[in-house]
VOLO-177633 format. One record per residue (C-alpha): residue number from 0; residue in one letter; x, y, z. Coordinates in pm, whole numbers. Example, Ala and Ser with C-alpha at 12.3 -4.5 7.8 and 13.67 -1.06 7.14 Angstrom:
BEGIN
+-----+----+--------+--------+--------+
:   i : aa :     xx :     yy :     zz :
+-----+----+--------+--------+--------+
:   0 :  A :   1230 :   -450 :    780 :
:   1 :  S :   1367 :   -106 :    714 :
+-----+----+--------+--------+--------+
This chain:
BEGIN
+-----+----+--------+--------+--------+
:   i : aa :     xx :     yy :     zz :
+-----+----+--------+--------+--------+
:   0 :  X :      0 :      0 :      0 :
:   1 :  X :    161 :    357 :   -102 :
:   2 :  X :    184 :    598 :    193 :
:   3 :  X :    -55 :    819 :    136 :
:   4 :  X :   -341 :    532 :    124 :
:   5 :  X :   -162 :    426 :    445 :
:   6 :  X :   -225 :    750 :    622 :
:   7 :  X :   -599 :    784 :    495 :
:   8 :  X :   -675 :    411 :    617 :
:   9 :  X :   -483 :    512 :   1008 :
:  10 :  X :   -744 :    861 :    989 :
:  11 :  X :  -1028 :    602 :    923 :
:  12 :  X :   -992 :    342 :   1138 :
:  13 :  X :   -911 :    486 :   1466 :
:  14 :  X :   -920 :    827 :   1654 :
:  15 :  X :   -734 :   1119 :   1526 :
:  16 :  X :   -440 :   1066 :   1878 :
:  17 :  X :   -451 :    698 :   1802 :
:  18 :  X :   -372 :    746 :   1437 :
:  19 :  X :    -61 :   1020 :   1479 :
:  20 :  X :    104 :    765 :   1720 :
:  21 :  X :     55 :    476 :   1454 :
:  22 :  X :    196 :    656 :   1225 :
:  23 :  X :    481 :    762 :   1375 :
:  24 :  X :    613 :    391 :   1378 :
:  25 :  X :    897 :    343 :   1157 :
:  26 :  X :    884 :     96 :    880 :
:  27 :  X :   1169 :    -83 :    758 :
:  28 :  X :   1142 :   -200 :    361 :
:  29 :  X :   1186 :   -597 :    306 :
:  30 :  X :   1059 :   -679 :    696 :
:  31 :  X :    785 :   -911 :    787 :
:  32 :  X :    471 :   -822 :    952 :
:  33 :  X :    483 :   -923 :   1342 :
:  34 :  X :    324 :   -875 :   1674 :
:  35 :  X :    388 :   -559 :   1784 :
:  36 :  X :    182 :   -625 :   2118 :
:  37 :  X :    327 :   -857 :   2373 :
:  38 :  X :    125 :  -1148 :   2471 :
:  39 :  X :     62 :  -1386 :   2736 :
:  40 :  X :    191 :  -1712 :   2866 :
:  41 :  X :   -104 :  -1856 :   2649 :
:  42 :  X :     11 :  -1675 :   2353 :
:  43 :  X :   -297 :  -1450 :   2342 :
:  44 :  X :   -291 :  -1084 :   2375 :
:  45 :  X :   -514 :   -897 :   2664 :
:  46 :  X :   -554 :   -546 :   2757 :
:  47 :  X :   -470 :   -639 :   3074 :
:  48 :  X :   -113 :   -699 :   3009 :
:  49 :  X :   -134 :   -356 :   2771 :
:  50 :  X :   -248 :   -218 :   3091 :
:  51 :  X :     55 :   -329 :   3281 :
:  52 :  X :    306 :   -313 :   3038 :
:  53 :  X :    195 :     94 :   2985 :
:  54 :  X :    234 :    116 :   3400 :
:  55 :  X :    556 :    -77 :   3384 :
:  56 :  X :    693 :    162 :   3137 :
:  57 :  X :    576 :    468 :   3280 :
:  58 :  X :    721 :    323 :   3647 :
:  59 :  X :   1069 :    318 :   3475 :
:  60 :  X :   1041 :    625 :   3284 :
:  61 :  X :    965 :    800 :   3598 :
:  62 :  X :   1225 :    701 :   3792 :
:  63 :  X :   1454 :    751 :   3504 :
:  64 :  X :   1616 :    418 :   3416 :
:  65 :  X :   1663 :    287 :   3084 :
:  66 :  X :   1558 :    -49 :   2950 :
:  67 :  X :   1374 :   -229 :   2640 :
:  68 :  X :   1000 :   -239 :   2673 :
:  69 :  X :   1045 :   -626 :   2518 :
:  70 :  X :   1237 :   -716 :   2840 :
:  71 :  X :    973 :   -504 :   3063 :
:  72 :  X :    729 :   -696 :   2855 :
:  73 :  X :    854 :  -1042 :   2895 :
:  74 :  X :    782 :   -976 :   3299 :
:  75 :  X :    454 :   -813 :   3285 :
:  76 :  X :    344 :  -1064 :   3605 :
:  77 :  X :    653 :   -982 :   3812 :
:  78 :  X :    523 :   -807 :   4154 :
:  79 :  X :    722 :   -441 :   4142 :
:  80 :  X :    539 :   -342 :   4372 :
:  81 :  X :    454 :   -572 :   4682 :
:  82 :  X :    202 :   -333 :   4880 :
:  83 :  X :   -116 :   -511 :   4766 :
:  84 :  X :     26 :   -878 :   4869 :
:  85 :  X :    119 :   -720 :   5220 :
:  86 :  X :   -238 :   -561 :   5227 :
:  87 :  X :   -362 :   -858 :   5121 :
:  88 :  X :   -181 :  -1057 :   5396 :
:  89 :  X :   -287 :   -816 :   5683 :
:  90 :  X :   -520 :  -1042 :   5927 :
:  91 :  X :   -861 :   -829 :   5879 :
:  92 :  X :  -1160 :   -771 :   5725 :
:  93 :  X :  -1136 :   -731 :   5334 :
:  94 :  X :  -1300 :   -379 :   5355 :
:  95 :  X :  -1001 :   -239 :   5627 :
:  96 :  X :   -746 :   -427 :   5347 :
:  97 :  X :   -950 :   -216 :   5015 :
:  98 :  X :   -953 :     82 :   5335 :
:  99 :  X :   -572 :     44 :   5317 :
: 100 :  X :   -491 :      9 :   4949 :
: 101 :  X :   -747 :    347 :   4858 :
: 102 :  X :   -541 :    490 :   5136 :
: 103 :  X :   -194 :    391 :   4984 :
: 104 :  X :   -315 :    530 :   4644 :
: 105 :  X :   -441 :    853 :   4788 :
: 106 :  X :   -803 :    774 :   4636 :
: 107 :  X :  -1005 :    841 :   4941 :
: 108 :  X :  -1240 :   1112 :   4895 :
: 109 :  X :  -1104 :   1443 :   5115 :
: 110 :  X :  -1196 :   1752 :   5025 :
: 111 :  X :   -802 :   1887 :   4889 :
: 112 :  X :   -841 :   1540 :   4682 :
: 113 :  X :  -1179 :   1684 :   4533 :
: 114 :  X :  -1034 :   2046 :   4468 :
: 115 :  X :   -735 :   1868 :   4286 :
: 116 :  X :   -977 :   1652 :   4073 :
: 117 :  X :  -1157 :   1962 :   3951 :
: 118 :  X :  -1478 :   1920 :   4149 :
: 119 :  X :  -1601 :   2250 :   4311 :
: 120 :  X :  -1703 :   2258 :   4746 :
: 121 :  X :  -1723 :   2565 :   4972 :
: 122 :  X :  -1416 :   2491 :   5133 :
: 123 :  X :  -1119 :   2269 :   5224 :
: 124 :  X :  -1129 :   2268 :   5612 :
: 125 :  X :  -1142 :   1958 :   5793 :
: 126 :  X :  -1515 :   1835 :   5901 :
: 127 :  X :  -1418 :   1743 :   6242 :
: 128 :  X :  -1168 :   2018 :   6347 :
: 129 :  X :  -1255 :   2328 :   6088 :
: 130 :  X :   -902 :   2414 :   6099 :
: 131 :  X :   -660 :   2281 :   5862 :
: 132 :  X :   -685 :   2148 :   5505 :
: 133 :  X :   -841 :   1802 :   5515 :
: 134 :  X :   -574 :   1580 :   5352 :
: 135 :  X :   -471 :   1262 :   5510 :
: 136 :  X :   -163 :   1376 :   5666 :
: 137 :  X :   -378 :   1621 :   5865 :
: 138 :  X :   -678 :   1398 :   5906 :
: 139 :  X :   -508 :   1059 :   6025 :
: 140 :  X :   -253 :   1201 :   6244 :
: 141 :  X :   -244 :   1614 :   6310 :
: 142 :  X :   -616 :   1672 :   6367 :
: 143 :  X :   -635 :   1760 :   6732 :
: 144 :  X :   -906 :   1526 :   6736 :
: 145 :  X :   -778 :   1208 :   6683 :
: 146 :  X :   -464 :   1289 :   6874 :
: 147 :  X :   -700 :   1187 :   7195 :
: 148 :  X :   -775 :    851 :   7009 :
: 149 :  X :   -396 :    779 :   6982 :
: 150 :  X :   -337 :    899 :   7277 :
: 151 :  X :   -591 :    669 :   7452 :
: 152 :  X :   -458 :    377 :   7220 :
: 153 :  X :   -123 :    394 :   7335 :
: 154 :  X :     10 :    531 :   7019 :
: 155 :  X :    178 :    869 :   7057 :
: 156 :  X :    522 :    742 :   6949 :
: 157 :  X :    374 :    605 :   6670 :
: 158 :  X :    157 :    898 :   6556 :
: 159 :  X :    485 :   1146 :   6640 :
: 160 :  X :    699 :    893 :   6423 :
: 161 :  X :    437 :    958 :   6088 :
: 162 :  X :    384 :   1284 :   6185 :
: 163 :  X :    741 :   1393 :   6038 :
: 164 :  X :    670 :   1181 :   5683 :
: 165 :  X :    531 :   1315 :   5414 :
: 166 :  X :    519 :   1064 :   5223 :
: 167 :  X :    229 :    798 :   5251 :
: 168 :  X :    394 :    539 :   5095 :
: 169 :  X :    711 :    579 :   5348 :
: 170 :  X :    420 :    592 :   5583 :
: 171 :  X :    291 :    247 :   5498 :
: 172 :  X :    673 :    107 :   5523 :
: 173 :  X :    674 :    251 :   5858 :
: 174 :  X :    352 :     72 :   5931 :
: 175 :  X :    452 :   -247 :   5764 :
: 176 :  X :    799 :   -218 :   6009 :
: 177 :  X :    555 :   -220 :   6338 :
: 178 :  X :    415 :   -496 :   6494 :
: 179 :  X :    112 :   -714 :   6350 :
: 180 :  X :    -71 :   -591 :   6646 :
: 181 :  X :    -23 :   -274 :   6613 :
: 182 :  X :    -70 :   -249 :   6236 :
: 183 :  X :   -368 :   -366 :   6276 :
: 184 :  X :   -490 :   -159 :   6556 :
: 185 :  X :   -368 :    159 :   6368 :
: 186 :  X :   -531 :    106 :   6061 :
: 187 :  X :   -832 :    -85 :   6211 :
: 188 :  X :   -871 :    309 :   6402 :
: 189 :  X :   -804 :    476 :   6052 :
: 190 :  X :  -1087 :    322 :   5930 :
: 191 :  X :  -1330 :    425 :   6240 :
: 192 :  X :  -1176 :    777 :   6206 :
: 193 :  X :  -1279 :    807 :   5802 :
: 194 :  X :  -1635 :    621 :   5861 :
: 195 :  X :  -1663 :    908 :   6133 :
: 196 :  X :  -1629 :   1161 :   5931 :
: 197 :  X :  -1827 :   1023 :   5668 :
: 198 :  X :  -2107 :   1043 :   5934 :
: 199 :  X :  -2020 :   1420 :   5980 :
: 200 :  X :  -2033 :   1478 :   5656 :
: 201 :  X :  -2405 :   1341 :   5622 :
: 202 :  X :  -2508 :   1526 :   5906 :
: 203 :  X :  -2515 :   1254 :   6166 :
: 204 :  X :  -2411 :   1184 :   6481 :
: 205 :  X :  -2032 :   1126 :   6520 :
: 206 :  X :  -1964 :    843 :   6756 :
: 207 :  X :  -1721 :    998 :   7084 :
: 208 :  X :  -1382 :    973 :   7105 :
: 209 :  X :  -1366 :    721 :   7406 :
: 210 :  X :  -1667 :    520 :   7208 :
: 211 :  X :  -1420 :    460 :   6946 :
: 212 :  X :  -1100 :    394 :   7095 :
: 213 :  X :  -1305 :    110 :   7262 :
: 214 :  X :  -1437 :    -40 :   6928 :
: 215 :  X :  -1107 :      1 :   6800 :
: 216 :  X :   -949 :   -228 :   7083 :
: 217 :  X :  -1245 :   -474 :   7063 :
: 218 :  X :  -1281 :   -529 :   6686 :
: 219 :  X :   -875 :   -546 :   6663 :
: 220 :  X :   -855 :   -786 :   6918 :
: 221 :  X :  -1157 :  -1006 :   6723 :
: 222 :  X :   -978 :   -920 :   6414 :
: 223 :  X :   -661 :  -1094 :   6550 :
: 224 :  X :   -833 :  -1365 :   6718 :
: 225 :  X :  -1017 :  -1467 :   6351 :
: 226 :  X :   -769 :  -1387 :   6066 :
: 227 :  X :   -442 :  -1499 :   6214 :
: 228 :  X :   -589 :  -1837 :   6290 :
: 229 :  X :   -604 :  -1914 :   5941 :
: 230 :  X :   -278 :  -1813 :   5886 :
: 231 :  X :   -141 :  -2034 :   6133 :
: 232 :  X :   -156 :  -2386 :   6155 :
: 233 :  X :   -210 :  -2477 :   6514 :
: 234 :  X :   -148 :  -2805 :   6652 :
: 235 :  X :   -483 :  -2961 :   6772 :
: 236 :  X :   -545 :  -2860 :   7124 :
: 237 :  X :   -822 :  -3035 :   7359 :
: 238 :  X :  -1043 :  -2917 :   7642 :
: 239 :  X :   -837 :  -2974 :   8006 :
: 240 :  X :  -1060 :  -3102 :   8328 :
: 241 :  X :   -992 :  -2865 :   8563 :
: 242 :  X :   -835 :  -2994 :   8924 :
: 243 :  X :  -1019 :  -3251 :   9192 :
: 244 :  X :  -1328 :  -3082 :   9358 :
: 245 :  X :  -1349 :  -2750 :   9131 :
: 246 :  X :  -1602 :  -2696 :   8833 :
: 247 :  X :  -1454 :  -2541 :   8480 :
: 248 :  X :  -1716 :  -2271 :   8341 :
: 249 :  X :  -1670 :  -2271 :   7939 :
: 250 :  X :  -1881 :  -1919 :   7815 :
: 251 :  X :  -1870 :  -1752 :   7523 :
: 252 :  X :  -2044 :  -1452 :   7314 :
: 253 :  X :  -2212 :  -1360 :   6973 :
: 254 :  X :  -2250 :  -1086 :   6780 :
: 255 :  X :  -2360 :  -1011 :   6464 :
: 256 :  X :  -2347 :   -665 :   6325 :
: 257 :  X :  -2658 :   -453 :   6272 :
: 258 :  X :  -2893 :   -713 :   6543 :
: 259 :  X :  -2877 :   -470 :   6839 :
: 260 :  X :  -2872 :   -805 :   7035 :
: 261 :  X :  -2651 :  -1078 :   7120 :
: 262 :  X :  -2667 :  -1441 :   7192 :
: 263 :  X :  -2450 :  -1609 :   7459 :
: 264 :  X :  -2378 :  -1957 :   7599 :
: 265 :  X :  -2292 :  -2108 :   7932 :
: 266 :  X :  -2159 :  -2463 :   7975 :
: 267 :  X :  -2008 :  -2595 :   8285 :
: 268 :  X :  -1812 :  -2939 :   8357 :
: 269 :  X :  -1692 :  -3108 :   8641 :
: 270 :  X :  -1315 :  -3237 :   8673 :
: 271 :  X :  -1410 :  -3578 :   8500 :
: 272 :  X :  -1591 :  -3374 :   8202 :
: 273 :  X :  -1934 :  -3445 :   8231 :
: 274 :  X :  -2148 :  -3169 :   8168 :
: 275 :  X :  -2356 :  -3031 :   8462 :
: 276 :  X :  -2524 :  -2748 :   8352 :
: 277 :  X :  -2545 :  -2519 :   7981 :
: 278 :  X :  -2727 :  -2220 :   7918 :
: 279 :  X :  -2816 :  -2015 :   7643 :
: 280 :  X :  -2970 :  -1692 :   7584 :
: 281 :  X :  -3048 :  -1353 :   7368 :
: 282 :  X :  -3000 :  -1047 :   7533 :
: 283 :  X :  -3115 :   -697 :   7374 :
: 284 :  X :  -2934 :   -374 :   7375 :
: 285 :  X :  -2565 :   -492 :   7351 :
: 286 :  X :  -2432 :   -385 :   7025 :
: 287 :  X :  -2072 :   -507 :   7005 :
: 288 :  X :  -1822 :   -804 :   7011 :
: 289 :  X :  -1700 :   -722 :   7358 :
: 290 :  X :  -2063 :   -634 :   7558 :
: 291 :  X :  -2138 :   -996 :   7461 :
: 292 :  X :  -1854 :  -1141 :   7628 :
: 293 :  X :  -1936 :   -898 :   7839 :
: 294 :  X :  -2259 :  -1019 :   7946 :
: 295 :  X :  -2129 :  -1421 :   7848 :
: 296 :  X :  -1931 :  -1370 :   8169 :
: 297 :  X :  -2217 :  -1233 :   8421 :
: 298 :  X :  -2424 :  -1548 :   8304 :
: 299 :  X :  -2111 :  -1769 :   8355 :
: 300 :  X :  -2105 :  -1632 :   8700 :
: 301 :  X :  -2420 :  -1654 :   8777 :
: 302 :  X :  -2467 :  -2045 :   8681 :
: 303 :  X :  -2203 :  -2110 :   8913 :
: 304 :  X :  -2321 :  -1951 :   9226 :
: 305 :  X :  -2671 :  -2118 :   9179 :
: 306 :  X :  -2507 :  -2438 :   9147 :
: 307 :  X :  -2342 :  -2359 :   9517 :
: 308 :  X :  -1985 :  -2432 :   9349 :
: 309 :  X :  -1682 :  -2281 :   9619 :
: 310 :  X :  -1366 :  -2366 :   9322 :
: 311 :  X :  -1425 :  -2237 :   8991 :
: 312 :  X :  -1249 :  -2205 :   8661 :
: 313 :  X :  -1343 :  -2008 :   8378 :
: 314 :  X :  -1251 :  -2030 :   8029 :
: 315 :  X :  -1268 :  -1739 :   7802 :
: 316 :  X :  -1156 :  -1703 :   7479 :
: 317 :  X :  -1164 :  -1289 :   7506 :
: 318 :  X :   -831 :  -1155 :   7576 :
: 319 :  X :   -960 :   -836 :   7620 :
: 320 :  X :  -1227 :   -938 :   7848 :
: 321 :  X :   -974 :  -1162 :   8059 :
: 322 :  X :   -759 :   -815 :   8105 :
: 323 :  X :  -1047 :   -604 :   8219 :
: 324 :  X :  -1105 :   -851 :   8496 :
: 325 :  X :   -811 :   -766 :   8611 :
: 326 :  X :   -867 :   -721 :   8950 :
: 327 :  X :   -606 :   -401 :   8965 :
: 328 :  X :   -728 :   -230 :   8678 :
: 329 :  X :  -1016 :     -4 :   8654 :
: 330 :  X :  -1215 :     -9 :   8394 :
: 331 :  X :  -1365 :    269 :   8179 :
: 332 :  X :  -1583 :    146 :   7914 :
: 333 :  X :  -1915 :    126 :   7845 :
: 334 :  X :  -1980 :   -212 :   8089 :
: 335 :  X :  -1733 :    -56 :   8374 :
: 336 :  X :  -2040 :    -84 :   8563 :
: 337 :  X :  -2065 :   -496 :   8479 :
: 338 :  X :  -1700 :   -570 :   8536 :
: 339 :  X :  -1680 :   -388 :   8864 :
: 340 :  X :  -2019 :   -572 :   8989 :
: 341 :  X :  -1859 :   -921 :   8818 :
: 342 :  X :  -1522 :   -876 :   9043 :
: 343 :  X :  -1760 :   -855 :   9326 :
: 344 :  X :  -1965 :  -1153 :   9245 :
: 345 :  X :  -1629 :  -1331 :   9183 :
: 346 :  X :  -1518 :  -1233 :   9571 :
: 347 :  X :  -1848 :  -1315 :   9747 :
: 348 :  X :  -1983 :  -1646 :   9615 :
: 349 :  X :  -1639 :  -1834 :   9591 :
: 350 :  X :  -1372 :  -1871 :   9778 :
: 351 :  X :  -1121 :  -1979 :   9477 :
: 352 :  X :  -1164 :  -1874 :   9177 :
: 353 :  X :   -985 :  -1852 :   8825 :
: 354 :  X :   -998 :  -1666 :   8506 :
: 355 :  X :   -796 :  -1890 :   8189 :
: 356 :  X :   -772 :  -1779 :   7795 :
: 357 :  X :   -958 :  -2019 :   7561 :
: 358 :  X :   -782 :  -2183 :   7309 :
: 359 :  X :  -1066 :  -2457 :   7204 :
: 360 :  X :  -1259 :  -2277 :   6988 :
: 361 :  X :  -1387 :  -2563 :   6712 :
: 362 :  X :  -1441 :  -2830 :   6930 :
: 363 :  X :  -1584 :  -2723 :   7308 :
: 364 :  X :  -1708 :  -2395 :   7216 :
: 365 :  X :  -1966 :  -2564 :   6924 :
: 366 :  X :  -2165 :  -2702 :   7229 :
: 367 :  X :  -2187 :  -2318 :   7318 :
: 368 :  X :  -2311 :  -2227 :   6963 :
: 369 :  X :  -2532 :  -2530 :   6982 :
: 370 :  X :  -2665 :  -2425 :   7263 :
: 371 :  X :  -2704 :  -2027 :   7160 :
: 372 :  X :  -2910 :  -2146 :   6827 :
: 373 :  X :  -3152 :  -2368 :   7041 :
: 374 :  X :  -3223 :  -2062 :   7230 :
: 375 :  X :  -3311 :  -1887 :   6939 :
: 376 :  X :  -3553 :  -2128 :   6778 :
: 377 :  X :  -3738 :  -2106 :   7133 :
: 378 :  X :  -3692 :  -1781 :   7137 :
: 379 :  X :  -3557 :  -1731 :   7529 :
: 380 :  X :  -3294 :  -1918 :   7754 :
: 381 :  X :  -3245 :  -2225 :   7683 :
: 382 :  X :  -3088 :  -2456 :   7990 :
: 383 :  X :  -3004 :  -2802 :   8020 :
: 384 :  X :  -2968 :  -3028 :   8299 :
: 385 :  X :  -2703 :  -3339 :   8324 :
: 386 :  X :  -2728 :  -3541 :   8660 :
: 387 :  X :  -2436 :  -3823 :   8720 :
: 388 :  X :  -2599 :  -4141 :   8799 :
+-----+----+--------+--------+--------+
């Protein structure tokens, strides 16, 4: 074809930007047609490695190196960059992990993000302090509210640490350099702090400072509890009898998001592991992880003392409830006014008693959940009675 039907076919077969880069190509006389686009490991061609051969290319040409696109293009599935596989590995929920990577890309929605992108708003103050420019920098760490939430978190190294970056992907190094724990726990808050806002911004209620910094401890403590256990492979452990003469109290809590209610279950065992007693129940007005262990624990206590038992043991699998019973700490959530009146209980009806972590969860603990969902299908407590003999 002579070049000037070349150029007239480029002009009608794609868009005028398209067509000035394809014919800017050199040809070369007495050469072979080929595949100009790389393809697959299948031999086929998809826009999805055009896609990541253009952001390979445009990673390299930013930093400044020099290289062939055909060797670029021969690794298209090489991991550059390894954020999303350590986002991906992080033991939460998937929505803190997309929280995370929207974070890392500096895609959440603040208002000096919306001004960039061309939209038009009143102004660029931050909705929960009014005084500096919302950007994440500000919002996650400088705001002088949620210094108190790092503050009551244990955190102010931490926050004083990112406070002198300014870069948030050196910030997520720095996280990814912490401890699971507290990775967890910081972006687990994060992710309060931006749904708070988001409530602001619609004109609702914002939930309180000390509110929060509870949830945050509870749901990172659940978080760790659930997702690292399937990271981990555990040997099998079994339920223990408890010593000659003393009872062991199994309890344990459930909560499901949105229910305003929780279920929780009672068993108790004697030191040759026959059951004695179980309970199970629904009780309103408790809306989170830790109220029902919470109120697991008061039932627990409860069951004992009307069983006249003097040695007890219970078994918990909440580490955060077995460190507000600490009998030296005062407590200052929501259920202060439980734990307190659960210490006492614990002094007057027995005159030993024991507080263990849990680590049975799939074998003891699915009498408990047994027990819970024959409460619910009669629609109150539920108790069952096992006599030796």
């Amino acid at each position: 074809m002579d070049p000037e039907g070349m150029v007239e076919l480029a002009n009608d077969s794609f868009w005028p930007d398209d067509a000035r880069h394809i014919l800017q190509i050199p040809l070369q006389e007495g050469v072979s047609d080929f595949t100009a686009w790389h393809y697959d490991n299948k031999g086929q061609h998809s826009v999805r490695n055009a896609y990541k051969l253009q952001v390979q290319l445009g990673r390299v040409n930013s930093q400044g190196n020099t290289g062939s696109s055909t060797a670029i293009a021969g690794n298209l599935n090489e991991c550059v960059d390894p954020s999303w596989k350590q986002i991906r590995k992080l033991p939460c929920p998937r929505k803190i992990q997309m929280f995370t990577w929207r974070l890392k890309h500096e895609s959440l929605a603040f208002r000096t993000n919306l001004i960039r992108r061309g939209m038009k708003i009143e102004s660029t103050k931050c909705l929960l302090c009014g005084c500096a420019g919302e950007d994440g920098a500000h919002f996650f760490i400088k705001c002088k509210s949620v210094k108190a939430v790092w503050r009551a978190l244990g955190l102010e190294k931490e926050r004083q640490d990112l406070e002198e970056i300014t870069s948030v992907h050196v910030m997520l190094d720095y996280l990814w350099g912490l401890h699971e724990n507290k990775r967890v726990q910081i972006l687990t808050m994060w992710w309060h702090w931006w749904n708070n806002r988001n409530k602001v911004r619609e004109a609702e209620l914002a939930v309180p400072s000390d509110e929060l910094t509870r949830r945050v401890l509870s749901y990172t403590m659940e978080y760790l509890q659930i997702f690292s256990a399937k990271e981990r492979k555990r040997e099998q452990l079994k339920w223990h009898p408890p010593s000659p003469g003393t009872l062991k109290v199994n309890m344990d809590g459930g909560f499901r998001p949105g229910e305003g209610s929780i279920t929780w279950g009672v068993v108790v065992r004697d030191d040759s592991g026959d059951v004695i007693s179980a309970w199970a129940g629904r009780t309103e007005q408790v809306a989170d992880p830790f109220g029902a262990e919470v109120v697991a624990f008061t039932q627990a206590i409860s069951t004992a003392a009307e069983l006249g038992a003097l040695r007890v043991v219970f078994e918990t699998d909440s580490k955060l409830l077995q460190e507000a019973l600490d009998l030296g700490r005062v407590e200052s959530s929501p259920y202060a006014a439980l734990i307190e009146d659960s210490k006492f209980q614990l002094k007057m009806w027995f005159s030993r008693q024991q507080i263990i972590p849990c680590n049975v969860r799939l074998e003891f603990n699915d009498l408990i959940t047994q027990e819970t969902v024959i409460s619910d299908a009669f629609g109150g407590p539920y108790t069952m009675e096992v006599h030796k003999g």
